[in-house]
C-alpha positions as a Markdown table, in Angstrom:
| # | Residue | x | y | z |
|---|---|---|---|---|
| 1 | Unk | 104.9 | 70.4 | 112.0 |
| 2 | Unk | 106.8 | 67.4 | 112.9 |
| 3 | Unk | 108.6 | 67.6 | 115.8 |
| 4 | Unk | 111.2 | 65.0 | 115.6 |
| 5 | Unk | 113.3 | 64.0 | 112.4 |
| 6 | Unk | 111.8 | 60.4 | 111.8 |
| 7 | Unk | 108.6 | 62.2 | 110.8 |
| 8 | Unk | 110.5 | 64.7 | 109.2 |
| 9 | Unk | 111.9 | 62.0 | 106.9 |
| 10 | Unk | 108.8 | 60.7 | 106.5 |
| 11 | Unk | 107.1 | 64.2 | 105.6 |
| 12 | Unk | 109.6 | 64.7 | 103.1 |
| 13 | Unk | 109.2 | 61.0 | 101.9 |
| 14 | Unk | 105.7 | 61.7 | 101.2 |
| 15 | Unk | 106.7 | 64.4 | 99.2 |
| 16 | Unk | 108.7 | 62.3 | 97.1 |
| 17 | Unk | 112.2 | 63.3 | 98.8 |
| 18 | Unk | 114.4 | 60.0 | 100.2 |
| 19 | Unk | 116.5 | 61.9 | 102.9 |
| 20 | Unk | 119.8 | 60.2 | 104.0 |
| 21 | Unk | 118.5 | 60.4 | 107.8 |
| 22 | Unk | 122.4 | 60.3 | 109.1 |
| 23 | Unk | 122.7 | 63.8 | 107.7 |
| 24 | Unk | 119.9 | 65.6 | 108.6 |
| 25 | Unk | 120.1 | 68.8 | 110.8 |
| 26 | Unk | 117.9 | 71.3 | 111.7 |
| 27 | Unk | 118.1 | 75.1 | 112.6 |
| 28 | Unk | 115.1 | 76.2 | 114.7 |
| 29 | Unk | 116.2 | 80.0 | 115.4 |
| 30 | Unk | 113.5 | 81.0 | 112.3 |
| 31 | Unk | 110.1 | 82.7 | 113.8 |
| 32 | Unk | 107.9 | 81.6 | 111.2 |
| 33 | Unk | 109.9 | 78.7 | 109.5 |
| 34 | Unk | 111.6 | 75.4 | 110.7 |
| 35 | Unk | 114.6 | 74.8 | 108.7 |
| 36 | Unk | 116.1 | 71.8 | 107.7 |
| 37 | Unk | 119.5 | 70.2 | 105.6 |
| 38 | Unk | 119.8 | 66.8 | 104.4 |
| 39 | Unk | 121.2 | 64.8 | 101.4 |
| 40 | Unk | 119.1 | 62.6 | 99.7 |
| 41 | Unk | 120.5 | 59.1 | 98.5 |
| 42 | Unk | 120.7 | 60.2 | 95.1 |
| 43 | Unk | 123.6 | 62.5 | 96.0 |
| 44 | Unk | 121.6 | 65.9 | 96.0 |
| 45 | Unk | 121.7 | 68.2 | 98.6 |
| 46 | Unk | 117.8 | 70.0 | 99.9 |
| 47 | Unk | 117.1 | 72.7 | 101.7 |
| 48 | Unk | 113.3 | 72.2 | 104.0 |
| 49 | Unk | 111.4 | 74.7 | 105.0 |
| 50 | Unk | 108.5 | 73.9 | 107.6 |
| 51 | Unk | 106.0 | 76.3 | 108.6 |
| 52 | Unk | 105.6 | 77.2 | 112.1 |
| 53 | Unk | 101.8 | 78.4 | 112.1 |
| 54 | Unk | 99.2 | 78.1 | 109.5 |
| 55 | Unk | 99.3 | 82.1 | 109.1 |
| 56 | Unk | 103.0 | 81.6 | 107.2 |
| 57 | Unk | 101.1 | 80.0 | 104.4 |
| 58 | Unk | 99.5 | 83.0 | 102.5 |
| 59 | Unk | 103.1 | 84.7 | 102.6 |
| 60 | Unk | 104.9 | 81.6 | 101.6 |
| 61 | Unk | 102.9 | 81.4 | 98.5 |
| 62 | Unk | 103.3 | 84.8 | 97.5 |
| 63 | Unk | 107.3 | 84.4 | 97.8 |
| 64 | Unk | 107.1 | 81.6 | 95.9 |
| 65 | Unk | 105.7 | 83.3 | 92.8 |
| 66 | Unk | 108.3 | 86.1 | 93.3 |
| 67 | Unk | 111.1 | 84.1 | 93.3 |
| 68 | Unk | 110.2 | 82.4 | 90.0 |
| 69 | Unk | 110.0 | 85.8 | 88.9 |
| 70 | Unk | 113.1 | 87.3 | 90.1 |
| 71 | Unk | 115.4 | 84.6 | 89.4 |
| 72 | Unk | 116.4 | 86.0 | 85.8 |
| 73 | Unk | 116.9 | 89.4 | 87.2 |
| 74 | Unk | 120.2 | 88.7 | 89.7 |
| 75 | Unk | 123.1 | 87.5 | 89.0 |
| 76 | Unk | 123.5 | 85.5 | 92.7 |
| 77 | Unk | 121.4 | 82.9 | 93.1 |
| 78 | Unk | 117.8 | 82.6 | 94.7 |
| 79 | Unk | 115.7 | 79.9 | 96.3 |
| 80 | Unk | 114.3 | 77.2 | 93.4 |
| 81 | Unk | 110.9 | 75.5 | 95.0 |
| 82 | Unk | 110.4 | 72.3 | 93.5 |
| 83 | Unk | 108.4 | 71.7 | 96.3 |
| 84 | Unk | 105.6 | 74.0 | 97.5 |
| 85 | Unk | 102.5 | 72.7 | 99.9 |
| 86 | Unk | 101.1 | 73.6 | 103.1 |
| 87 | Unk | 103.2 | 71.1 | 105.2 |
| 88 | Unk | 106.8 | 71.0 | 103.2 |
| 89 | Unk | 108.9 | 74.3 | 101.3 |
| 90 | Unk | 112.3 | 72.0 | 99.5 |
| 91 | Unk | 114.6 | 73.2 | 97.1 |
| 92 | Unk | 117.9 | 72.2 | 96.1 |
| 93 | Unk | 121.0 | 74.2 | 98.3 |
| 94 | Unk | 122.8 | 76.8 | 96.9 |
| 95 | Unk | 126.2 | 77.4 | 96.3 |
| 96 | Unk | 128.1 | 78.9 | 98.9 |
| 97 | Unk | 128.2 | 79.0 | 102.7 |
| 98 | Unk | 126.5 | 81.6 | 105.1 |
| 99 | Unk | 128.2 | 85.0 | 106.0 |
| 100 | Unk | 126.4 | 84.5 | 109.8 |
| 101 | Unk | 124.8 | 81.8 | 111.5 |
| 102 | Unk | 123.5 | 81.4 | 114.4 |
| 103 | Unk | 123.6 | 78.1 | 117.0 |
| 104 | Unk | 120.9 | 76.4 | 119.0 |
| 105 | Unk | 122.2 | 78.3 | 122.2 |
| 106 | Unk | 121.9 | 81.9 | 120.8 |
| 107 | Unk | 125.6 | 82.1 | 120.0 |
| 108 | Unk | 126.7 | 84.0 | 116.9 |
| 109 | Unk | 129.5 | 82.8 | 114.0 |
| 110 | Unk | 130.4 | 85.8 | 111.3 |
| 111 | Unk | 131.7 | 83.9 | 108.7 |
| 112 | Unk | 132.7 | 87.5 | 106.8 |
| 113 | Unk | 134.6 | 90.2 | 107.6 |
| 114 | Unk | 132.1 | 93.2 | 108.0 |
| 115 | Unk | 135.2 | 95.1 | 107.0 |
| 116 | Unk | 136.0 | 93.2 | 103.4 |
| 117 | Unk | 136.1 | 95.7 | 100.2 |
| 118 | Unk | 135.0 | 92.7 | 98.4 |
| 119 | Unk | 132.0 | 91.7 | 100.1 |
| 120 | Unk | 130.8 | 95.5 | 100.8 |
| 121 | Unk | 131.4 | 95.3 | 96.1 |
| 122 | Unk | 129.5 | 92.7 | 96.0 |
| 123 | Unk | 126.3 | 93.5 | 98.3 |
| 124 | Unk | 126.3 | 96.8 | 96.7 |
| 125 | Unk | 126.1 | 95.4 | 93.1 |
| 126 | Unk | 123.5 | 92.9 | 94.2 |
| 127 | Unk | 121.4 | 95.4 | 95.9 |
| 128 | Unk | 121.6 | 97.4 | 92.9 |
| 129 | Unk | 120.4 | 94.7 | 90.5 |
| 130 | Unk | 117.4 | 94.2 | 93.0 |
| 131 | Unk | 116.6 | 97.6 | 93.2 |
| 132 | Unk | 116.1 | 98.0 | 89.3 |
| 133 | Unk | 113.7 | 94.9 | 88.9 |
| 134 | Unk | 110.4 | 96.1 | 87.5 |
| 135 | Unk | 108.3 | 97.2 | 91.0 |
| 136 | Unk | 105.1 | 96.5 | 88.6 |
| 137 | Unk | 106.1 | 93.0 | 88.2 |
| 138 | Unk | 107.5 | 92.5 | 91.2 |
| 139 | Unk | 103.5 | 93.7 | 92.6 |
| 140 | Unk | 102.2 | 91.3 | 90.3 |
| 141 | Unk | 102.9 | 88.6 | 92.6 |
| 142 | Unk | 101.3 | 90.1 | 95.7 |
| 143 | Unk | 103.7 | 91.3 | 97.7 |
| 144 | Unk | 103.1 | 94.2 | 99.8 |
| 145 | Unk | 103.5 | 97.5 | 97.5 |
| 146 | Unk | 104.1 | 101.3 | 99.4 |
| 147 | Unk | 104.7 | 104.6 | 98.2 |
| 148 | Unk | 108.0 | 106.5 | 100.2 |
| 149 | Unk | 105.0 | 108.4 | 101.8 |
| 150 | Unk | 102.8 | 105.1 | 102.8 |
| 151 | Unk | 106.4 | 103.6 | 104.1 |
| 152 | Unk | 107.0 | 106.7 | 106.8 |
| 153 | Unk | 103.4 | 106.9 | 107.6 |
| 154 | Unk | 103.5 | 102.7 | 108.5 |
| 155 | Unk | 106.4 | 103.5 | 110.9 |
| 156 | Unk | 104.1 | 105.9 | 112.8 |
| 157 | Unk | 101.5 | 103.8 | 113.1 |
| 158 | Unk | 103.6 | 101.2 | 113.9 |
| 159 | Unk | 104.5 | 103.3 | 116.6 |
| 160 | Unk | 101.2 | 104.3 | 117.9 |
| 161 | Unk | 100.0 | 100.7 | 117.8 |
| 162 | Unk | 103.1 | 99.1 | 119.7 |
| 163 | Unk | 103.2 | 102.3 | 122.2 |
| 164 | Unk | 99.6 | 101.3 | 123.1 |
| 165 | Unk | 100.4 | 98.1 | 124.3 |
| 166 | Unk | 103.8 | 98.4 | 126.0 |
| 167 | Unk | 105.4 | 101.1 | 127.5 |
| 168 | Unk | 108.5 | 102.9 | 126.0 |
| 169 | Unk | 111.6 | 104.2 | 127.2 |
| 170 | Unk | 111.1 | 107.8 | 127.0 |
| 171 | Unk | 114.3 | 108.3 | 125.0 |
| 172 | Unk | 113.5 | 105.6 | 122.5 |
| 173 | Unk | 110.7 | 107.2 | 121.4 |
| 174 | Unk | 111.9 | 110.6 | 121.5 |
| 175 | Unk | 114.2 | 109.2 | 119.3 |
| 176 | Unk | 112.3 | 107.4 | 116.6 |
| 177 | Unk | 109.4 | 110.5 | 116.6 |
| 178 | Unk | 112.5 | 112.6 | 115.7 |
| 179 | Unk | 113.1 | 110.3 | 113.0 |
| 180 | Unk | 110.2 | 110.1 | 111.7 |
| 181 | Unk | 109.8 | 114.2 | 111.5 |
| 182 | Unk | 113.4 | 114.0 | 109.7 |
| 183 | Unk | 112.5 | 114.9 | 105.6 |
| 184 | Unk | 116.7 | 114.3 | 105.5 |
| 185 | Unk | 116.2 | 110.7 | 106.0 |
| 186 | Unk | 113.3 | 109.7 | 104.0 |
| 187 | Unk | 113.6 | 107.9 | 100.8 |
| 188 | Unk | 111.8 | 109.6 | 97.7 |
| 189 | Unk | 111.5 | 106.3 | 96.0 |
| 190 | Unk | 110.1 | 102.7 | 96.2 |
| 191 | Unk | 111.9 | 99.3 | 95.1 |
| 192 | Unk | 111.5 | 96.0 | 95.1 |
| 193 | Unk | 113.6 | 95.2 | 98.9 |
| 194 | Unk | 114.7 | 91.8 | 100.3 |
| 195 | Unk | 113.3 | 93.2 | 103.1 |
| 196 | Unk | 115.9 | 91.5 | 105.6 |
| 197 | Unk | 119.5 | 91.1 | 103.6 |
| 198 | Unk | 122.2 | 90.8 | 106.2 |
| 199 | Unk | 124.6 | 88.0 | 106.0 |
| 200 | Unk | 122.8 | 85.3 | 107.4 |
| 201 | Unk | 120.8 | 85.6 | 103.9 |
| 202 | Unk | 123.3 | 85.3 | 102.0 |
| 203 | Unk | 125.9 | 82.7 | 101.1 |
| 204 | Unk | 129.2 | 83.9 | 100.2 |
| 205 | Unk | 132.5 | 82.3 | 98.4 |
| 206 | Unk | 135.9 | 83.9 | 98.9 |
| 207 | Unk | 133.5 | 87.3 | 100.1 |
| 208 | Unk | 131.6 | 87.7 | 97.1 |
| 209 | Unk | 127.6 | 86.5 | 97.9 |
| 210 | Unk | 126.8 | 83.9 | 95.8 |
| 211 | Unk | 123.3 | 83.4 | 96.4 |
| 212 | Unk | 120.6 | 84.8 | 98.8 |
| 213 | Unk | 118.0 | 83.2 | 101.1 |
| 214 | Unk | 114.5 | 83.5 | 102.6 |
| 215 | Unk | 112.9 | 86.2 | 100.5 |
| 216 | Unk | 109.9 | 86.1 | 103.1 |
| 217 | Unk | 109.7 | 90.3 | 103.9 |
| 218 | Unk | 109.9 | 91.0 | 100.2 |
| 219 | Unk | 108.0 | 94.1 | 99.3 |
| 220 | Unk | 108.2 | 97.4 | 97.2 |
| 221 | Unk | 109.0 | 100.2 | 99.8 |
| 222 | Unk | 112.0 | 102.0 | 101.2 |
| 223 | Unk | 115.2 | 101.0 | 99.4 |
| 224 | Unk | 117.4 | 101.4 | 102.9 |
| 225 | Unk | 116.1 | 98.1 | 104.2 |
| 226 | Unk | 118.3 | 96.1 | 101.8 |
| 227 | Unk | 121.6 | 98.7 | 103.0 |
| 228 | Unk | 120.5 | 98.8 | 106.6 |
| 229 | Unk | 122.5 | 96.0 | 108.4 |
| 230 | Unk | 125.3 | 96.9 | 106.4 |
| 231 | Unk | 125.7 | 100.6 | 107.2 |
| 232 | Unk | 125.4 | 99.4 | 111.1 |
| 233 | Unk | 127.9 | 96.7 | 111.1 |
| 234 | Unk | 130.5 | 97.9 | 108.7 |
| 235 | Unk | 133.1 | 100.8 | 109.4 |
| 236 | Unk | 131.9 | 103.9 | 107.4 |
| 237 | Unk | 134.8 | 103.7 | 104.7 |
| 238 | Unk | 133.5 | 100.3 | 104.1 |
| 239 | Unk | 129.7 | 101.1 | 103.5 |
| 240 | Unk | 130.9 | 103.6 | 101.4 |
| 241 | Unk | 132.5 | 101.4 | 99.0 |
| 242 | Unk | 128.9 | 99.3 | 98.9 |
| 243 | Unk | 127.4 | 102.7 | 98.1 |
| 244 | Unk | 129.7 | 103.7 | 95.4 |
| 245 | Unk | 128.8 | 99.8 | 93.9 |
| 246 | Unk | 125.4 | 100.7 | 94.4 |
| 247 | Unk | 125.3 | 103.1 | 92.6 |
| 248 | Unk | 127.3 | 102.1 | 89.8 |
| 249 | Unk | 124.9 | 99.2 | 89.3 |
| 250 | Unk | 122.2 | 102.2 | 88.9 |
| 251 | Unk | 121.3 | 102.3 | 92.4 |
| 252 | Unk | 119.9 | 105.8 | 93.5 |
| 253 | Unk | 122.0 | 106.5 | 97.1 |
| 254 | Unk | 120.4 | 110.1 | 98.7 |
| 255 | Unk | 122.3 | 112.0 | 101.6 |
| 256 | Unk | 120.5 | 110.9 | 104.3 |
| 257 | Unk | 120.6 | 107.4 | 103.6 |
| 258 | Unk | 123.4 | 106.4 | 106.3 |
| 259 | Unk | 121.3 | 108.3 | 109.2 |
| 260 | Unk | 117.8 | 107.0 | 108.2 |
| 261 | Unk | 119.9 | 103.2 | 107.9 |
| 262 | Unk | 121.4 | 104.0 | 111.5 |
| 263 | Unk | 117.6 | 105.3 | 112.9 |
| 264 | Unk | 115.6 | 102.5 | 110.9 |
| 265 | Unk | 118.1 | 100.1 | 112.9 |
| 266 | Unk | 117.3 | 101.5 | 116.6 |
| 267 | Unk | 113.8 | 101.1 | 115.7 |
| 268 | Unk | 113.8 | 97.2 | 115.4 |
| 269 | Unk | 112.3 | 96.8 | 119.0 |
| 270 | Unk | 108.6 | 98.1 | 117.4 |
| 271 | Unk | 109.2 | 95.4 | 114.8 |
| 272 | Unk | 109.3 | 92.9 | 117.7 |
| 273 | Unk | 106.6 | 94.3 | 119.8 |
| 274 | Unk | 104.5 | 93.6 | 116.7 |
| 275 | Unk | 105.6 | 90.4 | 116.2 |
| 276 | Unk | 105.1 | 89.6 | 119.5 |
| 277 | Unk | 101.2 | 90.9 | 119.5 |
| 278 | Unk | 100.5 | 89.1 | 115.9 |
| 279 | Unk | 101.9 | 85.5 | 117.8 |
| 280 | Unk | 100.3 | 86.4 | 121.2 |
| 281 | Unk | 102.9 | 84.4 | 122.9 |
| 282 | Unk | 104.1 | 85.2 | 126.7 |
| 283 | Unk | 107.2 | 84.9 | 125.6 |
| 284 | Unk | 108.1 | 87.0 | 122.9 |
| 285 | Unk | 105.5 | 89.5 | 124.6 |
| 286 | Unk | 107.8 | 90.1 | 127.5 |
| 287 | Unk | 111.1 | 90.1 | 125.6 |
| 288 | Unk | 109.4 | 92.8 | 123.3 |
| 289 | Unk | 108.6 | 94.6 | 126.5 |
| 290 | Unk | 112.0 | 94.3 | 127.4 |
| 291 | Unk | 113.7 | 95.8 | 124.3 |
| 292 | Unk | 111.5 | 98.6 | 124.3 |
| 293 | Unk | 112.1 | 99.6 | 127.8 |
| 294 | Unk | 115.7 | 99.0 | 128.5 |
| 295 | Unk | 117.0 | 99.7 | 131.6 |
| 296 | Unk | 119.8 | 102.4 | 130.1 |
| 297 | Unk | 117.2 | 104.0 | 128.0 |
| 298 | Unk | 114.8 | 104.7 | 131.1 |
């Protein structure tokens, strides 16, 4: 992966891209991709995506085949490759601007009010549309496929696996095994899921989302995923109007879906802890270790 933008512009060069170098910039906050913007001299405006490690590839290529498939289905738009190798992801950018982004230092920019009617409409109509795209398709292009059953019995393993190799507040755990005993919570359905929609995935003009980004944890499973953020950052009136759009769009809201969206949120530290073991780096090993055993949870 290049690690300065000269041979950036020249990888994307070689690809057949001539980058305005004056407007490149890069995001590097992505765990498995190295994002870039630049204009080329034509005029057009390109999105890169660089992978970070050689085990990105095999998932890359599978989002590539679902986004050519999903594209028809939504109404927002989605991520069109016209580039796709091992070195270089480009496609042209999409309307709109983020709802969140995040600066080289950490710090955090909402671009949306968590609180907007409109944008709550919009997510839930979006989520909707994605929900009721053919699963069987959607499994034709190899992304990960499991049954409400195989979804809750992943979380306990996930558990067991990550609580074997770092130690866990005692509350924290507690709490998730009590979730995970919870029938209330549990989805009786599988859909095609995003996997990670919150606003820095999608862009958004005058708080309705106009397209959605980096489609790389897309998999048939638990339908919360796609409502999770939402129901944790947005007052409760609010998520409700996203439900009621949800559900007019033909999504299929149950009763427990606020809790299991507020439980499935606590539980992001095993998520990390895994992520940390898979890169085997010091780094995110100890601050995986760290969320899992927080001081105020001991």
């Amino acid at each position: 992966m290049p690690e300065d933008l000269d041979a950036l512009l020249d990888l994307a060069a070689r690809h057949g891209l001539d980058l305005d170098g004056g407007t490149l910039r890069t995001e590097e906050i992505g765990l498995d991709f190295r994002v870039a913007f630049a204009r080329a001299h034509d005029g057009g405006d390109w999105v890169l995506r660089l992978p970070r490690r050689p085990d990105v590839l095999e998932r890359a290529a599978v989002e590539g085949r679902l986004l050519a498939m999903l594209a028809p289905h939504l109404d927002v738009a989605v991520p069109d490759w016209r580039i796709s190798t091992s070195e270089l992801i480009a496609y042209p950018l999409l309307p709109g601007s983020p709802g969140l982004t995040v600066a080289a230092d950490g710090e955090v920019s909402w671009h949306v009010d968590m609180a907007s009617t409109v944008y709550a409409r919009s997510l839930g109509s979006v989520v909707a549309q994605l929900h009721a795209v053919d699963a069987e398709a959607a499994a034709a292009t190899g992304i990960e496929v499991r049954s409400p059953a195989q979804v809750r019995g992943a979380w306990r393993q996930d558990l067991a696996r990550v609580g074997a190799e770092f130690e866990i507040a005692p509350a924290l755990r507690e709490r998730w095994e009590a979730w995970l005993a919870d029938d209330g919570c549990w989805p009786g359905h599988s859909v095609l899921t995003h996997g990670e929609l919150y606003p820095a995935h999608t862009l958004v003009e005058d708080e309705r989302i106009t397209a959605v980004l980096d489609w790389t944890t897309a998999a048939v499973g638990d339908p919360a995923k796609d409502l999770m953020f939402h129901q944790v950052s947005a007052p409760s009136a609010i998520f409700e109007v996203a439900l009621q759009a949800y559900a007019e769009g033909g999504g299929r809201p149950w009763p427990g879906l606020a809790r299991h969206c507020t439980e499935m949120f606590s539980a992001a530290p095993l998520g990390y802890g895994l992520y940390a073991l898979a890169t085997g780096e010091a780094a995110h090993r100890e601050a995986a270790a760290a969320a899992l055993n927080p001081p105020e949870e001991r």
